[in-house]
LUMLUMRO-135180 format. One record per atom (N, C-alpha, C): x, y, z; residue number from 1. Coordinates in steps of 0.001 Angstrom, whole numbers. Atoms other than C-alpha are relative to their C-alpha. Layout:
BEGIN
(r (X, Y, Z), NUM)
...
This chain:
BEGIN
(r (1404, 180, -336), 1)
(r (13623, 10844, -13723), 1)
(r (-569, -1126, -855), 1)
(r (948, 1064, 810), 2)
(r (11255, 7712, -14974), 2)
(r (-930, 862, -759), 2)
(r (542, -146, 658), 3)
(r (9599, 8152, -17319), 3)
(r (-1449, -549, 403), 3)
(r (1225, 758, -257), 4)
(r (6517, 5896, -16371), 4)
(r (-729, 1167, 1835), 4)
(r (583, -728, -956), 5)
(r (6056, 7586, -12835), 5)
(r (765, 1289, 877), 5)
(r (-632, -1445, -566), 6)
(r (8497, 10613, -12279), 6)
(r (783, 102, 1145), 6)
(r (-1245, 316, -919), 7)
(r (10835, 9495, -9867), 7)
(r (1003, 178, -52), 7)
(r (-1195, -111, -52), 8)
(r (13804, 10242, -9345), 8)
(r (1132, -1264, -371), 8)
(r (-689, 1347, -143), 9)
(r (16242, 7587, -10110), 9)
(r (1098, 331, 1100), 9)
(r (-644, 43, -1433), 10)
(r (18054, 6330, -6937), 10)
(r (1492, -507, -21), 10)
(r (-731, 947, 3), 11)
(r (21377, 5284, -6277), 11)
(r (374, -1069, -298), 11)
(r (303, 1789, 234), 12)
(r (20515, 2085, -6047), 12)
(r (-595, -737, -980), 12)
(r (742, 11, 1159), 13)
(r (18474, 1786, -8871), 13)
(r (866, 108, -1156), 13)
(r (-1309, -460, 889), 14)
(r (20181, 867, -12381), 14)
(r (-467, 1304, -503), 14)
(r (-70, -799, 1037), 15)
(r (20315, 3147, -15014), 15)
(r (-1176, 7, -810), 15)
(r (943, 265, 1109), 16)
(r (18641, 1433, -17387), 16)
(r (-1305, -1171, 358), 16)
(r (843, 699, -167), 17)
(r (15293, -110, -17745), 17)
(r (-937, 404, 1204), 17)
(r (1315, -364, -621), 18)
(r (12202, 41, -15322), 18)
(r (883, 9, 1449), 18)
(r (-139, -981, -1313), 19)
(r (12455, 1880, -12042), 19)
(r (-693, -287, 754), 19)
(r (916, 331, -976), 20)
(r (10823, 1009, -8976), 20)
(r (-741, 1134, 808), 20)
(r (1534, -1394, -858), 21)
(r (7703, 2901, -7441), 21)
(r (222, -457, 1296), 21)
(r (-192, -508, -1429), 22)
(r (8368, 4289, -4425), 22)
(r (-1326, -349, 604), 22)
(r (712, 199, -962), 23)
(r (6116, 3206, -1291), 23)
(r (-214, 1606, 482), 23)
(r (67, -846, -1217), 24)
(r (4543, 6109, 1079), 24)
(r (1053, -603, 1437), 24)
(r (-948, 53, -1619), 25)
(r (6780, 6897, 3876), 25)
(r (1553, -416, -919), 25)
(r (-1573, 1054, 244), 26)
(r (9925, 4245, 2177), 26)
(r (422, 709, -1144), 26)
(r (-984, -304, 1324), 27)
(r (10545, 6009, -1365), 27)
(r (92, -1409, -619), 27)
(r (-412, 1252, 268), 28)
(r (12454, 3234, -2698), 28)
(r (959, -287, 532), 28)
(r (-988, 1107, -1170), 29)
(r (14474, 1858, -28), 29)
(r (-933, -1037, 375), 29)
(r (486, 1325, 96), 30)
(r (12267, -679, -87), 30)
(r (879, -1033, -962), 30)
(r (-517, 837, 679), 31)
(r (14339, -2040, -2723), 31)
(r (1528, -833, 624), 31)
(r (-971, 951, -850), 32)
(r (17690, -2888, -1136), 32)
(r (-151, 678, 1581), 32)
(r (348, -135, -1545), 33)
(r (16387, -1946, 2718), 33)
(r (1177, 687, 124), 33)
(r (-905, -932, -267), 34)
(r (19000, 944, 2872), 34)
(r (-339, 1416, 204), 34)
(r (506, -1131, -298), 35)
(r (18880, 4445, 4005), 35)
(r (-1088, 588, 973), 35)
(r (953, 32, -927), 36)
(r (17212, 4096, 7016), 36)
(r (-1299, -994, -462), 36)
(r (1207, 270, 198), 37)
(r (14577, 1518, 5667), 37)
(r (-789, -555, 1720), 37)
(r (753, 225, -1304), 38)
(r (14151, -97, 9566), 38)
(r (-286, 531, 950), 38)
(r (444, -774, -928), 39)
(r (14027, 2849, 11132), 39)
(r (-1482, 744, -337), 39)
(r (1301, 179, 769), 40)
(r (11255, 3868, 8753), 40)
(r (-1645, -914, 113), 40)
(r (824, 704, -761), 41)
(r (9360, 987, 9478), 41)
(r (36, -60, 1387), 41)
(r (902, 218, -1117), 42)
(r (9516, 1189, 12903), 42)
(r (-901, 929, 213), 42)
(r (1268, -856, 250), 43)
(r (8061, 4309, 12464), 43)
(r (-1362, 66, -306), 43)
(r (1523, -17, 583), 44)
(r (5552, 3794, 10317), 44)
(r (-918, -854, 720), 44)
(r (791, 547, -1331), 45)
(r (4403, 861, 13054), 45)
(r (-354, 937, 800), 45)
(r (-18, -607, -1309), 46)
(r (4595, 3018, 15860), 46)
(r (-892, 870, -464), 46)
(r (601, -1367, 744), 47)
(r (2795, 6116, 13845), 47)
(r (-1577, -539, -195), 47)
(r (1226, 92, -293), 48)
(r (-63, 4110, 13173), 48)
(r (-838, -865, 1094), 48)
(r (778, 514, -1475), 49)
(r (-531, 1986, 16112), 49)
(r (-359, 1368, 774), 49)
(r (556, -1501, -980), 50)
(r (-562, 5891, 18132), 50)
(r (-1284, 224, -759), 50)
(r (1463, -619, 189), 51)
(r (-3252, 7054, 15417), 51)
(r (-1183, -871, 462), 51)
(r (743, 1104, 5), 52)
(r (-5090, 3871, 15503), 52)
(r (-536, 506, 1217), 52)
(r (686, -326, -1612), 53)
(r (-5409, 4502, 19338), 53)
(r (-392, 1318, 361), 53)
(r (653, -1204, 338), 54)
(r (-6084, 8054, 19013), 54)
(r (-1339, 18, -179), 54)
(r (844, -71, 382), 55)
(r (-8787, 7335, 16976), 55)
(r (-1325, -915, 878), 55)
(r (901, 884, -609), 56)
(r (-10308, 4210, 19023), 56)
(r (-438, 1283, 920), 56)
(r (143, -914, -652), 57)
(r (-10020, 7177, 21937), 57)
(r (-1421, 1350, -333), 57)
(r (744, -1107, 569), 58)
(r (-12104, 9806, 19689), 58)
(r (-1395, -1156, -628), 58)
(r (1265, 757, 524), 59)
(r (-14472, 6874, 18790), 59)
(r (-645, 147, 1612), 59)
(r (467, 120, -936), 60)
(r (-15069, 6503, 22498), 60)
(r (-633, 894, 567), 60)
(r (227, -1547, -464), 61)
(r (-15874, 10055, 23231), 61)
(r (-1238, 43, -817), 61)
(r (1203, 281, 924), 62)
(r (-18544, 9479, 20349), 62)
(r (-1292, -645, 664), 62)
(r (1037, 1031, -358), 63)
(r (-19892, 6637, 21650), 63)
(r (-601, 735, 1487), 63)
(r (744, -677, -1488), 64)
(r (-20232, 8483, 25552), 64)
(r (-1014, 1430, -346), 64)
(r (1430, -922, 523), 65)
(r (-22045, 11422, 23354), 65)
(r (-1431, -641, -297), 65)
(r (1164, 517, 73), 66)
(r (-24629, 9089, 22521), 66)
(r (-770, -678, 813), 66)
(r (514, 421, -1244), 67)
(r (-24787, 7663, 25916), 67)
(r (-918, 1387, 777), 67)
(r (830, -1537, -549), 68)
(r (-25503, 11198, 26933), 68)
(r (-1181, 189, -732), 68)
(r (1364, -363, 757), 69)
(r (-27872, 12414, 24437), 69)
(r (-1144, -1010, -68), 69)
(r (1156, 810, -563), 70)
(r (-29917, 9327, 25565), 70)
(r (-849, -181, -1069), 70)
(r (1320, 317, 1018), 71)
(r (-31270, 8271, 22137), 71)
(r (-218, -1192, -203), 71)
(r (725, 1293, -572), 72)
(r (-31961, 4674, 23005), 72)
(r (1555, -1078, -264), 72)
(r (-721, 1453, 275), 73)
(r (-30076, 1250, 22887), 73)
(r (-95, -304, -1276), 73)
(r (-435, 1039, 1093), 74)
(r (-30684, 13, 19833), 74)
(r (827, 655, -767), 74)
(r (-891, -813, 994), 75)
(r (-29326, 3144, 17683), 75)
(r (1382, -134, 539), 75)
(r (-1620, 87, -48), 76)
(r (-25854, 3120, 19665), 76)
(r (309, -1473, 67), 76)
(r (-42, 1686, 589), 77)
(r (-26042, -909, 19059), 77)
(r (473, 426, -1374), 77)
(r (122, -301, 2005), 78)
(r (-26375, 203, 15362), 78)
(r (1552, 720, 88), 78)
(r (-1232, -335, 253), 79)
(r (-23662, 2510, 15989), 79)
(r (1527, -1060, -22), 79)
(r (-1209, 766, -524), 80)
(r (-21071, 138, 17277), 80)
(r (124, -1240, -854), 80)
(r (841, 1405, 723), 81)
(r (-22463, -2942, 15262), 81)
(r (925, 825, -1800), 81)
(r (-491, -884, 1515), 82)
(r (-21374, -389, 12022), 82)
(r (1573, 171, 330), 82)
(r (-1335, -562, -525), 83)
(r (-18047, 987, 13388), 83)
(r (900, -1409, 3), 83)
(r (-501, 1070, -520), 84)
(r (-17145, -2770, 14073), 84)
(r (24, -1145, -1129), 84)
(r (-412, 757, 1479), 85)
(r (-17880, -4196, 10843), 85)
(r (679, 929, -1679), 85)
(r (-499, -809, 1062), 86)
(r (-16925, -1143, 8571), 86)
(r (1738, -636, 492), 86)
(r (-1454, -135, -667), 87)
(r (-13421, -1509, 10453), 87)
(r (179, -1581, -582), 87)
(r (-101, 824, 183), 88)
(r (-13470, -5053, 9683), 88)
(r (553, -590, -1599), 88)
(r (193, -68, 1618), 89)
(r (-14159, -4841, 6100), 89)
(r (1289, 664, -686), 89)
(r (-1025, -1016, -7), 90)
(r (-11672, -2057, 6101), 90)
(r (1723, -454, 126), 90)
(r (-1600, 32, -443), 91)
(r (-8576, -3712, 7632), 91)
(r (-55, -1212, -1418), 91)
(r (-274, 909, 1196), 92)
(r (-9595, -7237, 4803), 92)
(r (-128, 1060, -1277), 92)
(r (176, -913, 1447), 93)
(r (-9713, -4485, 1879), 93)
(r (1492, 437, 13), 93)
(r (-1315, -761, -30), 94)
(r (-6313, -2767, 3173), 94)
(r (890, -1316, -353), 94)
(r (-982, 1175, -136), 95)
(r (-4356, -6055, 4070), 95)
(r (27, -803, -1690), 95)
(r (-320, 774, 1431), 96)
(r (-5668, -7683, 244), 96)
(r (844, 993, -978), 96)
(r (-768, -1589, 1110), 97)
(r (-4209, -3843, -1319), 97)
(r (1365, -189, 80), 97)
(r (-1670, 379, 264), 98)
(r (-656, -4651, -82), 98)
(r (390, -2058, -426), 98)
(r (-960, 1295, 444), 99)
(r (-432, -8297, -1861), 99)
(r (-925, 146, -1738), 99)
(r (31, -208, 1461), 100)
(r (-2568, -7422, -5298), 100)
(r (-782, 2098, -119), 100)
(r (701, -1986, 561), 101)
(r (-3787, -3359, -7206), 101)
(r (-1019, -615, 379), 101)
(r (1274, -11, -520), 102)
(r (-6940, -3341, -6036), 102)
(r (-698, 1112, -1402), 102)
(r (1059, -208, 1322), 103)
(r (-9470, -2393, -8744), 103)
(r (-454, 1249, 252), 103)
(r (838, -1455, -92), 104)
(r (-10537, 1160, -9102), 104)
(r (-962, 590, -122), 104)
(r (1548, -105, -201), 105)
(r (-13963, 1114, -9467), 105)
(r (-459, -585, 1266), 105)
(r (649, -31, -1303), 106)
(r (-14305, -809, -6671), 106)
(r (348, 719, 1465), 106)
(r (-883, -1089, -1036), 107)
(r (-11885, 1167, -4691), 107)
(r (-1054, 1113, 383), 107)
(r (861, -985, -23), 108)
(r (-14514, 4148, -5456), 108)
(r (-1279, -199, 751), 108)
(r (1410, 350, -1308), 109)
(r (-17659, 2161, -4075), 109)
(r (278, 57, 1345), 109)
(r (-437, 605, -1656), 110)
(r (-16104, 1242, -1112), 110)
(r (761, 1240, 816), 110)
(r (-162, -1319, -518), 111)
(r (-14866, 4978, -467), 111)
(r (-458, 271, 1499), 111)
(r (459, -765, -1423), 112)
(r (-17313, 5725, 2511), 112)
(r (-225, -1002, 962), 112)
(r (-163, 1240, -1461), 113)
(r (-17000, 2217, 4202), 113)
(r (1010, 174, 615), 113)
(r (-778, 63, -249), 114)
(r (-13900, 2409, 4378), 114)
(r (882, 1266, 641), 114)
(r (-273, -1158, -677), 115)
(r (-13569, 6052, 5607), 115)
(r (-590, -476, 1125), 115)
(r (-75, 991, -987), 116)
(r (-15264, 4487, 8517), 116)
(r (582, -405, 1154), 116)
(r (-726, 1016, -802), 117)
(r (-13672, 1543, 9281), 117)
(r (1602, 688, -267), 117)
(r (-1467, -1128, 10), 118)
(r (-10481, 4201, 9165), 118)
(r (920, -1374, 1323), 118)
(r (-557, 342, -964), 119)
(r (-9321, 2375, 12256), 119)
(r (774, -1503, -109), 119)
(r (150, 1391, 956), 120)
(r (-9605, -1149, 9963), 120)
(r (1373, 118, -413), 120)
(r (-1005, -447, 742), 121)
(r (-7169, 316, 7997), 121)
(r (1338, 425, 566), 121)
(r (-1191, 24, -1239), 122)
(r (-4674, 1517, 10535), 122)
(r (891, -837, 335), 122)
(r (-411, 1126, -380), 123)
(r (-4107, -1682, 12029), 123)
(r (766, -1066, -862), 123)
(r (-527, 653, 1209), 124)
(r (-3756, -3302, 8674), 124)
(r (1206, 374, -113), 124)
(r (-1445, -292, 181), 125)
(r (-702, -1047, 8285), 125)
(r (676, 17, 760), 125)
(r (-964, 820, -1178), 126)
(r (344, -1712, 11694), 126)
(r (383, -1115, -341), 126)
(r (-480, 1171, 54), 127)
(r (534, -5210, 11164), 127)
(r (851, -460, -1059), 127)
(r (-687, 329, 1316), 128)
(r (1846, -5339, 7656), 128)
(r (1582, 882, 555), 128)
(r (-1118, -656, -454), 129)
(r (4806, -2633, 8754), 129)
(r (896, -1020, 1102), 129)
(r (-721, 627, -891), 130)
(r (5997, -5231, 11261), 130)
(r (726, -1148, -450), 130)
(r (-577, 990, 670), 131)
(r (7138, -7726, 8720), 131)
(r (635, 643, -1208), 131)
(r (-788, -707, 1211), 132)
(r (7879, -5291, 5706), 132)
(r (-847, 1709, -6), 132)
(r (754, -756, 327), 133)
(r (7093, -2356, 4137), 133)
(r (-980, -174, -619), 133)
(r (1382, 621, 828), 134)
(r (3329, -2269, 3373), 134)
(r (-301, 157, -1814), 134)
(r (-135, 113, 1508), 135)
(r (2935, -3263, -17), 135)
(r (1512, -333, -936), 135)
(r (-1305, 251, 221), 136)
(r (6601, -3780, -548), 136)
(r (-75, -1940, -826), 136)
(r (-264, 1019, 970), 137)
(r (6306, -7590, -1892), 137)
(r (-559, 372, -1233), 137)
(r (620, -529, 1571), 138)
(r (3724, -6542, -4934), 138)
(r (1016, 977, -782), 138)
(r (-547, -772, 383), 139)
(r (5953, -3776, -5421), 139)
(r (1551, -839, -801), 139)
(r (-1287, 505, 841), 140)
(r (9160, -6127, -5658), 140)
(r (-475, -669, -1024), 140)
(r (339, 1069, 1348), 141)
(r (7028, -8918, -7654), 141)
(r (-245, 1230, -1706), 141)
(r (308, -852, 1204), 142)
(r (6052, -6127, -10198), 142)
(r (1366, 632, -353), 142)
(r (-1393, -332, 343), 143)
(r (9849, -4750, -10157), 143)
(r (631, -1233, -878), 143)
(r (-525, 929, 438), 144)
(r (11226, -7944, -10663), 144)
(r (-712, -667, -1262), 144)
(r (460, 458, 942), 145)
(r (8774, -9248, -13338), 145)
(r (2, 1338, -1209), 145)
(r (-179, -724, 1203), 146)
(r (9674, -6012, -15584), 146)
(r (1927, 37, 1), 146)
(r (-1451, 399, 413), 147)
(r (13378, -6412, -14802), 147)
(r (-17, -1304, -1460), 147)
(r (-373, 1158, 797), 148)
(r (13170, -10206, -16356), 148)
(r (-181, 842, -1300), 148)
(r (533, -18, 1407), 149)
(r (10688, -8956, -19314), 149)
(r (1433, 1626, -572), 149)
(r (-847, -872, 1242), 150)
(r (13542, -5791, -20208), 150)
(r (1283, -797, 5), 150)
(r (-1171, 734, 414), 151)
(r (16505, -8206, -19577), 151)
(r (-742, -1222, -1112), 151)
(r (692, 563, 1454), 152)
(r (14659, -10666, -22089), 152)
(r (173, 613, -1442), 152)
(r (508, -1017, 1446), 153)
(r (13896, -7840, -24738), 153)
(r (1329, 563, -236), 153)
(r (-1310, -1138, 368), 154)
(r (17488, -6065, -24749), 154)
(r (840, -1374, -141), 154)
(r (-1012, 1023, 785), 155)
(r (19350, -9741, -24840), 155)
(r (-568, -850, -1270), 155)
(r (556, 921, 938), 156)
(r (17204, -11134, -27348), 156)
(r (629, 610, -1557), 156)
(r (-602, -471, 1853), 157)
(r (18545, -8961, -30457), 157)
(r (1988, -271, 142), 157)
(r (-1148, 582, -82), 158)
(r (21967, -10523, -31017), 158)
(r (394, -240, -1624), 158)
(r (-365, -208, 1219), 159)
(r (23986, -10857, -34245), 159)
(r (-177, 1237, -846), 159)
(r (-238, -1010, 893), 160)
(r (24462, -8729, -37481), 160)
(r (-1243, 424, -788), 160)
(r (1591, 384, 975), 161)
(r (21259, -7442, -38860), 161)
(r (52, -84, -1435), 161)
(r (291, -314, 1400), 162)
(r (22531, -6589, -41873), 162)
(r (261, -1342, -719), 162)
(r (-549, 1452, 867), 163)
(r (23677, -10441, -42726), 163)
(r (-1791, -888, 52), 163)
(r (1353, 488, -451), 164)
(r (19967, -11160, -41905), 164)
(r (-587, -100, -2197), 164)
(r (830, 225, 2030), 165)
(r (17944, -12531, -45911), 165)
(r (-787, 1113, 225), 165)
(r (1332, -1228, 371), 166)
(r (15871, -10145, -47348), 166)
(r (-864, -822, -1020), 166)
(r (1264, 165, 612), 167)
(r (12906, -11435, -48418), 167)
(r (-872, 638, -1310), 167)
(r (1026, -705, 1259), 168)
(r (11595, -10515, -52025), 168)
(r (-1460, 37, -241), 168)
C-alpha cells in the first residue's frame, strides 16, 4: 500500500518510490493502458454520453412543466438562459480539472453552478474519454515529475561517507 494515498501497489507499478493515483473508473491502468484500459474508456464514453442524454431528456420534461404551469415567457427564458450557461461554465471548469488541480476554495464556490450545469460536465468527460483517460495526462505529468525528483535523490548519494572530512 502507498503510503501518500493508500493504494494498492500494482503490478505494474515499481516497488520503490512514488505510486501513481488511480483515476475513477481506470485505477491505474492508466499508467501502461493494460487490463482492460480501452475497454474502460469506451465505457466511460458511452456511460456518460447515455447519462448526459438522460439528463438533457429529464431537463426537457422540466422545461414542458413550465410550459404547463403557464408562468410566463420570460421566467422559462431565465430558465433555459441559466441551464445553458451553468452547463457551459460547467463543461470549461471540468475540461480545465483534467489538465491542472483545480483550487479548492474555488472548487467550493462554484459547487451549486456546477451542480447545474451537471450536463456541462458530462460532456466534458465524454469528450476527454475519447482521447484518454480523463485526467490521465496531469496524472502522468505529476507521476513522471516525482519519478525524476526520487531517481535524482536516491542516485545522488554515491561514494564512502565515512572517507568524507570532518570538519572541526
Amino acid at each position: 500500500m502507498s503510503a501518500e494515498n493508500g493504494t494498492p501497489a500494482t503490478p505494474t507499478a515499481p516497488t520503490d518510490g512514488p505510486r501513481p493515483e488511480p483515476i475513477r473508473f481506470f485505477g491505474t491502468t492508466w499508467l501502461n493502458h493494460d487490463n482492460g484500459y480501452t475497454a474502460r474508456r469506451i465505457g466511460v464514453a458511452l456511460g456518460s454520453l447515455a447519462t448526459a442524454v438522460v439528463s438533457c431528456l429529464v431537463l426537457r420534461l422540466a422545461y414542458q412543466g413550465l410550459q404547463i404551469a403557464a408562468i410566463g415567457g420570460f421566467v422559462t427564458l431565465l430558465m433555459v438562459v441559466m441551464f445553458a450557461i451553468c452547463s457551459a461554465m460547467a463543461f470549461r471548469h471540468t475540461w480545465d480539472g483534467f489538465t491542472r488541480r483545480p483550487d479548492a476554495d474555488r472548487q467550493a464556490s462554484l459547487r451549486g453552478l456546477l451542480t447545474i450545469g451537471f450536463v456541462g460536465s458530462l460532456l466534458a468527460y465524454f469528450f476527454r474519454s475519447l482521447t484518454e483517460a480523463p485526467g490521465e495526462r496531469l496524472h502522468r505529468e505529476e507521476y513522471e515529475a516525482a519519478r525524476k525528483h526520487h531517481e535524482k535523490r536516491t542516485t545522488r548519494r554515491s561514494g564512502n561517507p565515512s572517507k568524507k572530512r570532518r570538519r572541526a
